[in-house]
N, C-alpha and C positions, 0 to 999 in steps of 0.2 A: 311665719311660714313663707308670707308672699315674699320676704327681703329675702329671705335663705335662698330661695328661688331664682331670685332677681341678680342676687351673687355670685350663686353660680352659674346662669349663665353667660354673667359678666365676664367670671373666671375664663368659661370656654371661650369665648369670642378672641379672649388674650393668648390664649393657645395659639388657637386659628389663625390668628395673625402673625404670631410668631415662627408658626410651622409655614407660611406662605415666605416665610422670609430667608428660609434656608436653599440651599443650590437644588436645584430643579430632580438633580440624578436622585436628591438622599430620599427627596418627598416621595416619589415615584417608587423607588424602591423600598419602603417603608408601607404604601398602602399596597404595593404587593405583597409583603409579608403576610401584612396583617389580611389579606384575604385568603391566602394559602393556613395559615395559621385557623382563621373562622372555618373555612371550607374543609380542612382535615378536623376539627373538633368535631366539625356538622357529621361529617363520615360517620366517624365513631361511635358517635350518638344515633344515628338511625340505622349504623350495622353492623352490631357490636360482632357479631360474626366473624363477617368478613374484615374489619378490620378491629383489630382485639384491642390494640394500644393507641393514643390519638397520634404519639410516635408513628402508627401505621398508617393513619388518614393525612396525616401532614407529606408523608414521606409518596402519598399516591398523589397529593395536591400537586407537589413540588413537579412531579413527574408528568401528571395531567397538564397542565399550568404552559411546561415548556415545553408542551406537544412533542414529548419525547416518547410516551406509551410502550413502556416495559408489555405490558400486560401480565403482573405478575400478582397486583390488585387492581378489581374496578369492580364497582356494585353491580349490584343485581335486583336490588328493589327497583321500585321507580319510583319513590322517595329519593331515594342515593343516586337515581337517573339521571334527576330534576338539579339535582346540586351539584352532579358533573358538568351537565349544561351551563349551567348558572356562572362557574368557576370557569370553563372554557373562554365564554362571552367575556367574564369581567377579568379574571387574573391571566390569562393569556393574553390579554390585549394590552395588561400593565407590566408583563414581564417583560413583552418582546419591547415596548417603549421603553422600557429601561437600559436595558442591552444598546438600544438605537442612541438612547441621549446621551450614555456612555462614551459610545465608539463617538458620539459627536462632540463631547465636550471631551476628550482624547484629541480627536483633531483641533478643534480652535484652541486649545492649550499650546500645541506643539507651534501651531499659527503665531500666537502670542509671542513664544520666544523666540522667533525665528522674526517675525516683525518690528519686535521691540517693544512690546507692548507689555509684558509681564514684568511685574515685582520682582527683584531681588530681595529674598530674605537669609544669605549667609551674614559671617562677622567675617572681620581682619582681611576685606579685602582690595586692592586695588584700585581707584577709579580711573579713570583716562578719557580726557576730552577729547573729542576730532579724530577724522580718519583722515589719516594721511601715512605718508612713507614713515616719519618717525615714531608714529606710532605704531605702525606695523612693527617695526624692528623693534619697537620696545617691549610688545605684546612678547613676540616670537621668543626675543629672549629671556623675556621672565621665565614663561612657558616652561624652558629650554634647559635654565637654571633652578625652576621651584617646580617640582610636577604639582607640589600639593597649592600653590596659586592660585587664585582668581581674582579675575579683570575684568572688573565694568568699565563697557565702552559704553561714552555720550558721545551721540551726533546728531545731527539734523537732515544731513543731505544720504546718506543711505538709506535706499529701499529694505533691506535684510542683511541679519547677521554674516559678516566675511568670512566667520568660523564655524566649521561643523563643529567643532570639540566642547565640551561642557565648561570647560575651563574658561572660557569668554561668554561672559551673558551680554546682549546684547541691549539698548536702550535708547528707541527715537526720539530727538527732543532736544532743545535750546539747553544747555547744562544750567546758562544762569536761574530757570522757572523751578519752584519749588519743588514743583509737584513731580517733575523730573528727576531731581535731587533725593525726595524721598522714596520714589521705583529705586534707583542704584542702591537704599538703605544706607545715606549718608552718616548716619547717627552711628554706625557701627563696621566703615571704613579704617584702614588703618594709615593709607596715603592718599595723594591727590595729584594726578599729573594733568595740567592743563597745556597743550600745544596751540602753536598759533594757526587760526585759519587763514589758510592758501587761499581763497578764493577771494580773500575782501584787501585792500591794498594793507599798509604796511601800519600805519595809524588806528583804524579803525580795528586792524588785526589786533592791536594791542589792548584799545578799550572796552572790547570783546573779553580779552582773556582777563583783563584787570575785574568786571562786572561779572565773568565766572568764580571768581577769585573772591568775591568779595561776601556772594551769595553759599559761597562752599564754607567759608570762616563765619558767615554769619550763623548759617546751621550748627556747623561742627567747629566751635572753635579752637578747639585739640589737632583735629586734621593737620597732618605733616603736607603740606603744599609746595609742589615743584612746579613753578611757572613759565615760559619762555614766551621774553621781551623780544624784537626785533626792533625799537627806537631806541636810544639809551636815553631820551628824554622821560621815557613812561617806567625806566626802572625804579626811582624814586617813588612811582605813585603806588606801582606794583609792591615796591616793599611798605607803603603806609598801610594798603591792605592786607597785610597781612603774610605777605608771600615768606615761607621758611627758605627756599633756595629761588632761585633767579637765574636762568640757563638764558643768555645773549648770544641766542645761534646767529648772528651776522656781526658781531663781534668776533667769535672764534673762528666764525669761515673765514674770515678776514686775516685774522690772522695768520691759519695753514698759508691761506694764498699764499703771505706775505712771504714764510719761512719756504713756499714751492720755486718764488723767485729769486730770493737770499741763494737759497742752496737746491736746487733742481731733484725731484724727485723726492721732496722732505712729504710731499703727503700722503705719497704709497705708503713711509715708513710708519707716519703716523696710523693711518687707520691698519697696520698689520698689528702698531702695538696695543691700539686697542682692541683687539680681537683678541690677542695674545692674554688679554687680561680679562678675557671670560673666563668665570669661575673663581676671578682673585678680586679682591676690593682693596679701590683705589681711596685711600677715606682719612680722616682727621681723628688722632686719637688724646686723648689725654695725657699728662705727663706722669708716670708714677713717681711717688716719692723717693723710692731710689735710686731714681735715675737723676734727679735731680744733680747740680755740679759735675757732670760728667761733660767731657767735648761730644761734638758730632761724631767725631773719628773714635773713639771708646763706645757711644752709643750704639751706633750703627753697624758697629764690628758684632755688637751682644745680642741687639735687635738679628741680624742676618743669621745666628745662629739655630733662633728659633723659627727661619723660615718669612721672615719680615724684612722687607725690602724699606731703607730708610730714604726719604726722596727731597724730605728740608722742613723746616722750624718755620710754623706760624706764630708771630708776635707780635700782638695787638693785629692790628690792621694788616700790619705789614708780609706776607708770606716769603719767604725766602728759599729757594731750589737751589739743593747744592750749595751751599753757605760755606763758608770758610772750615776747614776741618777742627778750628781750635773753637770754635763758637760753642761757648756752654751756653749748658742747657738749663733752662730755670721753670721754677712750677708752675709759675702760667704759661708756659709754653705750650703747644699744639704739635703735635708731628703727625707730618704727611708721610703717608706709609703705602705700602703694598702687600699685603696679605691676603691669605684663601681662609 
């Protein structure tokens, strides 16, 4: 008998501690229930009268409770007095707390996302390191191109999210720390864009992003990772960890430059024709078997009719633009296309 005893109230003490363990709003509103619920059975039971159903004493509790006072039931004993009282003091004081820690854990939630401080828990979406101009544009244009998108942004130097829209969840924090990694819900990412931070020179900008890089594959080693070098010495390391594409934005600036002073005004053209090609991709496709033994000039005549812009032959290492028009095509080949 004494162990039965002893068991149970082991059992409860396990409760007790597990009900202290849950979010503050559920507790609160749970031992309001359960006094609205006692206090409407108490009704019933001392006035079966006035209220016939415990339905009817619950429904005066609920009403008593949030000092709303229909006056449509209320006793008239002073039994039934005593335990309107009693309900006043105790469940009107855990109702209105409820409502309070409510609207307050309402507000530091919304605080959280706006801070950066909340968990992401969707799939298939986005990540993006660093705030900066190229991430802005690339946000923008996701956005712009996918309404159904989302993009977690990593940073460290913003105070608050850049975006009101839902579409951007926000996240304070060094990208390379775990614990950061698991808020954006790295596990169930579908890409990974790391940019170089602007604020640290040009070296240490890269070993920054190679050390996010390395922490992003070490979690998720599926992750699709798009990296941007600034030294061509750190591309090499950038691709040992791991990097799926490698964007050498001072390579290509370099380049426009170059083609701006070749031929004067070549970099208006350029960036028209990249904007021209929002909504179309610019991208590496496979060779079909059919296609196979056919020239460029046959290919590209067939491809263009379905709306596919043929642009030149990757093979092996080598990519080729505009190739000779008799260059066949063979099944490892690659073609660079332009297609919506």
């Amino acid at each position: 008998m004494i162990r039965e005893l002893l068991k149970g109230t082991i059992d409860l003490v396990h409760i007790y501690h597990r009900f202290l363990q849950w979010p503050l709003v559920f507790r609160i509103l749970i031992i309001a229930l359960f006094l609205i619920l006692t206090f409407g059975a108490a009704a019933h039971m001392v006035e079966p009268r006035t209220f016939p159903t415990i339905f009817d004493g619950v429904w005066w509790a609920i009403i008593t409770a949030s000092t709303v006072g229909y006056g449509d039931l209320y006793p008239s004993s002073t039994e039934g007095r005593v335990i309107g009282i009693l309900l006043i003091l105790a469940g009107a004081g855990f109702l209105s707390t409820y409502f309070i820690t409510l609207a307050s854990t309402a507000v530091t939630t919304q605080n959280a996302f706006l801070e950066g401080k909340a968990t992401y828990s969707g799939k298939d979406h986005i990540i993006i390191i660093g705030w900066n101009e190229r991430s802005r544009e690339i946000i923008d244009q996701l956005i712009s191109l996918d309404r159904q998108c989302f993009v977690i942004l990593i940073d460290d130097t913003l105070k608050e999210n850049p975006y009101k829209n839902h579409h951007v969840h926000f996240i304070k924090g060094k990208a390379y720390n775990d614990k950061v990694l698991k808020q954006a819900n790295i596990h169930h990412a579908s890409k990974g864009i790391i940019t170089s931070d602007q604020n640290q020179n040009e070296e240490h900008a890269d070993m920054n992003s190679i050390l996010t890089l390395l922490a992003m594959k070490g979690m998720q080693p599926n992750l699709y990772c798009v990296v941007e070098i600034l030294t061509k010495e750190q591309v090499a390391n950038a691709s040992r960890a791991g990097a799926d594409e490698i964007i050498q934005s001072n390579k290509q600036t370099s380049y426009v430059v170059m083609n701006s002073i070749i031929s004067q005004g070549m970099s208006k053209t350029i960036l028209k024709l990249l904007n021209h090609l929002r909504g179309n991709n610019l991208k590496l496709i496979s060779t079909s078997p059919e296609w196979c033994g056919k020239s460029f000039q046959e290919l590209s005549a067939f491809l263009l009719e379905k709306n596919i812009i043929l642009l030149g032959i990757k093979k092996g290492e080598f990519t080729g633009v505009n190739p000779p028009l008799g260059t066949v095509i063979h099944e490892d080949d690659e073609l660079l296309v332009i297609s919506n």
